[in-house]
C-alpha positions as CSV (number, residue, x, y, z in Angstrom):
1,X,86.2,-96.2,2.4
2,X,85.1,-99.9,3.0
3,X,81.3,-100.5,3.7
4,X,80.3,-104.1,4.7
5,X,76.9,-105.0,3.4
6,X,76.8,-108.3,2.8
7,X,75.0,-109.8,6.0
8,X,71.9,-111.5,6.3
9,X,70.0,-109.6,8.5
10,X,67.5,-112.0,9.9
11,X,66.2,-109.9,12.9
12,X,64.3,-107.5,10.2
13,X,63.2,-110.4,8.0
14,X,59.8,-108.2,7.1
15,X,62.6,-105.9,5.1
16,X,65.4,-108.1,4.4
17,X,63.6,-111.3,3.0
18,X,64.4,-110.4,-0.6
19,X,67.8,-107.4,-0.4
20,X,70.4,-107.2,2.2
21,X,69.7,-105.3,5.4
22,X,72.1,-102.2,4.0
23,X,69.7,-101.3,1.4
24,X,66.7,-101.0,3.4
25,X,65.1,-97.8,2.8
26,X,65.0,-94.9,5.2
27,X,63.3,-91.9,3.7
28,X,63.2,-93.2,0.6
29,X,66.8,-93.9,0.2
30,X,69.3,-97.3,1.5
31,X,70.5,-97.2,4.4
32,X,73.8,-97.8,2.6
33,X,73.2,-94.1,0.7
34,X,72.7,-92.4,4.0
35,X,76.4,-93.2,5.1
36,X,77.7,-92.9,2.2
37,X,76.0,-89.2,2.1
38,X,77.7,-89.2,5.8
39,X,81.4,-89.7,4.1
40,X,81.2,-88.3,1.2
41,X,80.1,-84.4,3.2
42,X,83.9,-84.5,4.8
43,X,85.1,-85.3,1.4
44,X,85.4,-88.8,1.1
45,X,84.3,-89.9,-1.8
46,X,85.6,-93.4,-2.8
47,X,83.6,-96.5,-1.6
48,X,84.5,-100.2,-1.9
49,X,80.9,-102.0,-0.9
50,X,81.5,-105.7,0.5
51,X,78.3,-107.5,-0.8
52,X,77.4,-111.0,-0.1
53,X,73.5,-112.1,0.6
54,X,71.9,-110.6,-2.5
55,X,75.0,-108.6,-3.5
56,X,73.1,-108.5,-6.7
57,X,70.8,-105.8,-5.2
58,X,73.6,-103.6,-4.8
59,X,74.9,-104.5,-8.0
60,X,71.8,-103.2,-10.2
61,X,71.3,-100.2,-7.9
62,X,74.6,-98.5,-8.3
63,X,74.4,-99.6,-12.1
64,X,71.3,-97.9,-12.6
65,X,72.1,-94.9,-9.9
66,X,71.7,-92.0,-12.6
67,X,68.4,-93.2,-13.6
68,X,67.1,-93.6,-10.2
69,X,68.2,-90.5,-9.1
70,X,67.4,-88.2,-12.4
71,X,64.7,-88.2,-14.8
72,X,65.6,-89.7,-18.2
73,X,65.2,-90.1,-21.6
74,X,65.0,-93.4,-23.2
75,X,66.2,-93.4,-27.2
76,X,64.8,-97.0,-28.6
77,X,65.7,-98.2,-31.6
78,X,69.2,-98.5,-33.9
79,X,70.5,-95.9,-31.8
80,X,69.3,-96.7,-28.5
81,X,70.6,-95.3,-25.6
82,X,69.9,-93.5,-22.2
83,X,69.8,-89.8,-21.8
84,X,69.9,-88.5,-18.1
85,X,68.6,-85.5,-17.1
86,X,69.9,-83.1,-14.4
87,X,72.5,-83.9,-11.9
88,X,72.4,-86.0,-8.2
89,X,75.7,-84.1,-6.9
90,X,77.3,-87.2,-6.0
91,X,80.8,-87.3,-7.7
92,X,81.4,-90.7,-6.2
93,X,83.9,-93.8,-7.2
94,X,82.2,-96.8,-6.1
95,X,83.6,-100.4,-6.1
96,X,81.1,-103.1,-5.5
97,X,82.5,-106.2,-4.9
98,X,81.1,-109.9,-4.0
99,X,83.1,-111.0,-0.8
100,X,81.3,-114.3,-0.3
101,X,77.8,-115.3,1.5
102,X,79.0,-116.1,4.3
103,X,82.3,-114.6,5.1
104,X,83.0,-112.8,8.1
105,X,83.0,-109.5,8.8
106,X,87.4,-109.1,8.4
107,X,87.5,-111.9,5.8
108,X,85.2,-109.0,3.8
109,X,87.9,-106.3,4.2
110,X,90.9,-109.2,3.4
111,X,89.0,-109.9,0.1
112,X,88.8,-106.4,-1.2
113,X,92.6,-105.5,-0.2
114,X,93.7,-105.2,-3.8
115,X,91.5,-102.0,-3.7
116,X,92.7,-100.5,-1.2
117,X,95.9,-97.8,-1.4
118,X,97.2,-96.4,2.2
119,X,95.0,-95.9,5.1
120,X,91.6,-97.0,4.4
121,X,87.9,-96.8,6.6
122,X,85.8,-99.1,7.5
123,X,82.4,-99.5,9.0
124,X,79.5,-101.2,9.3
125,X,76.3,-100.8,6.7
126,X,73.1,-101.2,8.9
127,X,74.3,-97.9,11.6
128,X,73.9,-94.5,10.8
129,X,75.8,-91.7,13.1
130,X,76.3,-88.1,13.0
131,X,80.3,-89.1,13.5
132,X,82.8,-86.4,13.1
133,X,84.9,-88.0,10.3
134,X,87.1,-84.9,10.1
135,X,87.6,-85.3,13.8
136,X,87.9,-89.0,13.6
137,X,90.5,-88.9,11.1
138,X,92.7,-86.3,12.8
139,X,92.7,-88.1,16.1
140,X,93.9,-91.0,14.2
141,X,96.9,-89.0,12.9
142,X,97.5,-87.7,16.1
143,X,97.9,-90.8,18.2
144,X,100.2,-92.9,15.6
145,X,99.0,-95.8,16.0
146,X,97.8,-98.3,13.5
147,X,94.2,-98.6,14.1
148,X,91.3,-96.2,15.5
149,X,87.3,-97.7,16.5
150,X,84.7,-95.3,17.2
151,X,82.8,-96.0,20.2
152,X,80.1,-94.8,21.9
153,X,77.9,-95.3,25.7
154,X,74.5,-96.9,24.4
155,X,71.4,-96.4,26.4
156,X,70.0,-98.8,28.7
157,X,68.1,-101.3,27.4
158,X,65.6,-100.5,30.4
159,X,64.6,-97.6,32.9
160,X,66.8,-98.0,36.5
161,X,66.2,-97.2,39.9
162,X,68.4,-95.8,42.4
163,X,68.2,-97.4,46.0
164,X,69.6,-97.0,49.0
165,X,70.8,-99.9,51.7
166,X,67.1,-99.8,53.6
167,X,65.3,-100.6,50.0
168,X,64.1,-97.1,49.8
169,X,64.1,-95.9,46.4
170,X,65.6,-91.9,45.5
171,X,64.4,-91.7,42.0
172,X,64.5,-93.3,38.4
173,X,66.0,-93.0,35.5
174,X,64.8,-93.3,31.8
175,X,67.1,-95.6,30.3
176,X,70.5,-93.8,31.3
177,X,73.7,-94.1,29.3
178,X,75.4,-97.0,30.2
179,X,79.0,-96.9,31.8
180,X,80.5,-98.8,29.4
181,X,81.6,-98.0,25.6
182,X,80.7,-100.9,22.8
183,X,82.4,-100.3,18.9
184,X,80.0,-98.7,16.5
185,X,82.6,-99.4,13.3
186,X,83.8,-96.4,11.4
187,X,87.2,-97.8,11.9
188,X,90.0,-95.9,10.6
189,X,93.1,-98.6,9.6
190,X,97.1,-98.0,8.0
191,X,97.4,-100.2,5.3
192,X,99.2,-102.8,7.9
193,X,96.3,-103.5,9.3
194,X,95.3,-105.8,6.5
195,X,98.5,-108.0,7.5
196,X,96.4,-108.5,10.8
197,X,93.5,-110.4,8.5
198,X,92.9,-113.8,6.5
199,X,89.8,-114.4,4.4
200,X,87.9,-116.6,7.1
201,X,88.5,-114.4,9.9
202,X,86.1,-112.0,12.6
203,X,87.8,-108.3,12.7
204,X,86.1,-108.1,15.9
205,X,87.6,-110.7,17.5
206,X,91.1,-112.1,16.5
207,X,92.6,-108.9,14.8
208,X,91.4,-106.3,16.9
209,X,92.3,-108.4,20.3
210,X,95.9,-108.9,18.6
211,X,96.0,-105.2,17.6
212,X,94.8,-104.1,21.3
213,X,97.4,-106.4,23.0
214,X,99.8,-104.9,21.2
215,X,99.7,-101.7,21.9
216,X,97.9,-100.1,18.2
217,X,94.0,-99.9,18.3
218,X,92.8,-96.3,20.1
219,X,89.4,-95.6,21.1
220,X,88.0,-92.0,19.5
221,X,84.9,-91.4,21.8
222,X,81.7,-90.3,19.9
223,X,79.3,-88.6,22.1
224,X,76.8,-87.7,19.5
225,X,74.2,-89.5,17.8
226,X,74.4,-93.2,16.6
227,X,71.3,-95.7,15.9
228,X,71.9,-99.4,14.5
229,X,69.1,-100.6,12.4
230,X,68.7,-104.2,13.8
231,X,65.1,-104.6,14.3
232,X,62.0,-103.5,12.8
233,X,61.2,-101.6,15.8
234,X,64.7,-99.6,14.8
235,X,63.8,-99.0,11.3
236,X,60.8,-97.3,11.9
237,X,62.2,-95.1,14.5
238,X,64.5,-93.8,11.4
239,X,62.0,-93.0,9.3
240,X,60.0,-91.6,11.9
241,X,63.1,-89.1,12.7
242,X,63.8,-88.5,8.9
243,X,60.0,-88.0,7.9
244,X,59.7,-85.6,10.8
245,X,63.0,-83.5,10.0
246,X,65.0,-84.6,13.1
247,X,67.3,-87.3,11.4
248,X,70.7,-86.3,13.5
249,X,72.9,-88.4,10.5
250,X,72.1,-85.7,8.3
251,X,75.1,-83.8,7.8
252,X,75.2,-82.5,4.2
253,X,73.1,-79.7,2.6
């Protein structure tokens, strides 16, 4: 499972100023921690995490994860060591690696190929969803084809109207789903993807165009719940649901 968390995140520059926009806290916890929580409940339990602006945030927090999420014992002297208390419950393998400041989004997946064995995920670090990933997965064995993107309808930015030819208006409507379907990430990829990818390129653009024209990305519909976290406005909306007990994402126990 590859999570991309090295962007800048200048739109929420009141959180991201000093730690990348992944690692903003909702509830408490990074954002990053929330999907991984997402994952790991359908049993997916290995994470490579793409770093780049202040990687070294990510870095200390999964090297000090125990401590952070346990009380602890500290034994200081000659035989000094740490002596964690209790257990988190999260068996997880994580990989953090440093893909670069400014690399795009598929140069990040390129750069972290050597850890990845067979079909491999991918998604973005700054969304949180209440995806399906069993679901996802098996309609990406059933179709065959080398690539799957999750996509969903977003609201309207903005309340409509519906008018008829004289000008008269029938009624509104509170920022409707929109007809069309944008990519939320939690890709699902065969290992041949990575032949579609160089270290300088955008998986948005070049790979997934080539991919579509020939014939092997698939569209898996989410009709659930999905959020980005792009603004400020956004982030508090996520607390706000998680503080009041009506976070959607939260699909483990």
């Amino acid at each position: 499972m590859v999570l991309l968390a090295g962007g800048l995140g200048t739109r929420m520059r009141e959180e991201t100023e000093y730690k990348p926009k992944p690692m903003v806290e909702v509830g408490g916890r990074p954002v990053l921690w929330h999907l991984m929580k997402v994952f790991a409940s359908s049993g997916l339990n290995e994470f490579v995490v793409c770093t780049g602006y202040r990687g070294d945030v990510i870095k200390d927090y999964f090297l000090n994860y125990e401590a952070r999420t346990n009380d602890f014992t500290v034994h200081l002297g000659s035989s000094s060591r740490v002596e964690v208390h209790g257990s988190h419950g999260d068996d997880w393998r994580v990989t953090v690696a440093d893909t670069g400041s400014h690399t795009q989004t598929g140069g990040r997946v390129k750069r972290v190929a050597q850890y990845l064995d067979g079909r491999f995920m991918v998604t973005y670090g700054d969304g949180l969803a209440d995806v399906d990933i069993t679901k996802l997965l098996a309609f990406h064995v059933s179709h065959g084809k080398l690539a799957t993107v999750t996509t969903v309808r977003p609201l309207s930015r903005f309340g409509v109207m519906d008018i008829d030819s004289s000008g008269l208006v029938q009624r509104f409507r509170e920022k409707p789903l929109t007809d069309d379907y944008v990519n939320v990430g939690f890709f699902v990829f065969e290992q041949k993807v990575l032949d579609y990818l160089d270290e300088d390129c955008v998986l948005e653009q070049a790979p997934l165009e080539r991919l579509a024209s020939e014939g092997q990305l698939m569209a898996y519909r989410h009709e659930g719940f999905w959020q980005p976290m792009d603004t400020f406005r956004e982030y508090t909306m996520l607390n706000e649901m998680w503080d009041s007990g009506n976070a959607p994402w939260k699909v483990w126990q």
